[in-house]
N, C-alpha and C positions, 0 to 999 in steps of 0.2 A: 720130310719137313716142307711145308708150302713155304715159299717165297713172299712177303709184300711187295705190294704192292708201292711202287715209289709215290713219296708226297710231290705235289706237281709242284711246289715253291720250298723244295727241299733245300737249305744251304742258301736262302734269300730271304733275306730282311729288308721290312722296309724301316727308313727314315726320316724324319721329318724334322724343320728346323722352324722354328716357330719364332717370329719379330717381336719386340718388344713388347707389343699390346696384348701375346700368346697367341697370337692367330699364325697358322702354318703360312708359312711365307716362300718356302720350296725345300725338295725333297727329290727319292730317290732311293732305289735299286741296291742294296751290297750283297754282294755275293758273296762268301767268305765261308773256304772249308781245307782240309790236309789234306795232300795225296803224296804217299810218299817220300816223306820228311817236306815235303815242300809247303809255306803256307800258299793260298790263295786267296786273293782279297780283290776285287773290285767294285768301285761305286760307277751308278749309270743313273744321271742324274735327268730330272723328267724337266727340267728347262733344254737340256740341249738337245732332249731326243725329242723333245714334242709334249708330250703328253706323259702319263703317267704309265696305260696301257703300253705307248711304246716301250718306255724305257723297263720292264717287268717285260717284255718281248727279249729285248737286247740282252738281259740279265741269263733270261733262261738261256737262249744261244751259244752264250758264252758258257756259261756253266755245264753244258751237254756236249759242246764242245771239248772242251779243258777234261771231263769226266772221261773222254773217249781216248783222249792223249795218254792221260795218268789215269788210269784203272786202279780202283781199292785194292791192297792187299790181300788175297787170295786166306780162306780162312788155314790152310797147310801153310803158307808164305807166313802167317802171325805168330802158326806154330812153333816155326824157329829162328825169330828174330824177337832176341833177349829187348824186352823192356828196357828205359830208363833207369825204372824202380828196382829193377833186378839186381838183386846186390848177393846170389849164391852164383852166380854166374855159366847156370842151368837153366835152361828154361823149360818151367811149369815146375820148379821144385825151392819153395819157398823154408823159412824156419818160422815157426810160432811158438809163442808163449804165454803161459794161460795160467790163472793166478785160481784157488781157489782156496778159497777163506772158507774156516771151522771155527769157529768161535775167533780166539786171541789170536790164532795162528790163519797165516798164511804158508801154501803150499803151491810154488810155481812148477811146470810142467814144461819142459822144451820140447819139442816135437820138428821135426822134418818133413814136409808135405811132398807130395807128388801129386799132379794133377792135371789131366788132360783129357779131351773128348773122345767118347766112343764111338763107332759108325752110326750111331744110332742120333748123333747130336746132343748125348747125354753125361754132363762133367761128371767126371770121377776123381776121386779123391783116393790117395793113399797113405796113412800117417806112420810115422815110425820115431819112437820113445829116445830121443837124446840120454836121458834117465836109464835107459835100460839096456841103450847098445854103444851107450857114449855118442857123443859128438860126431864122430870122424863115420865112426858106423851108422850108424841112422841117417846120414848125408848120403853115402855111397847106394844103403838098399834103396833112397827116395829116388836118387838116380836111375839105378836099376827099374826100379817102380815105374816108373813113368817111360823109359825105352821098353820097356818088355808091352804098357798099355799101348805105344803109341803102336807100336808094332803090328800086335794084334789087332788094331783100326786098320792097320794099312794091307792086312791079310782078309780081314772083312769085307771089304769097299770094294 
């Protein structure tokens, strides 16, 4: 997989504050991005730095700085840190349910997912039927499912 190339004003917005009459009246630089459960937020405002150039100078420093302290989560580190949203308390193994209408009738479907990346950088999915192996079972194979995939990533690599 090629890497991009970073945006050079990646995580910087500009602002402007405009007086009564709408004419931009002064403005400035927010930085504003996560690392780490942490937010990050600062404004660099182009009255106190000078200029506008400066203060888009100040913003990136800070920012390249602050990125070299707290580094992104590593794509294996996302691996296994459970989401917010995570409510099977697995991660990469979700439940779905799928509705699908015949005429009068409707006919829902529970399913178990498993899902996680190959060496290759390519999501894989594995589903297994609530319907068919019950609840309890179809949780435990998605389990299985996705340790057995991650596995064979980490035997690939």
């Amino acid at each position: 997989m090629k890497s991009k190339k970073p945006k050079p004003n990646r995580n910087i917005t500009r602002i402007d504050f405009k007086n009564k009459k709408g004419e931009i009246a002064s403005g400035g630089w927010e930085v504003r991005f996560h690392r780490r459960g942490k937010k990050i937020e600062k404004f660099f405002a182009d009255n106190k730095l000078g200029s506008r150039n400066k203060a888009l100078t100040e913003a990136k420093k800070f920012r390249d700085k602050t990125e070299l302290k707290l580094p992104k989560y590593s794509v294996q580190e996302l691996a296994k840190k459970p989401s917010k949203r995570n409510k099977s308390g697995h991660v990469g193994v979700r439940r779905h349910e799928q509705t699908d209408i015949r005429g009068e009738w409707g006919y829902t479907y529970a399913f178990w997912v498993a899902q996680w990346t190959d060496e290759n950088g390519k999501r894989r999915t594995k589903s297994f039927s609530a319907n068919q192996y019950g609840e309890d079972g179809a949780f435990e194979m998605a389990i299985k499912a996705r340790k057995k995939g991650m596995a064979e990533r980490k035997k690939n690599s």
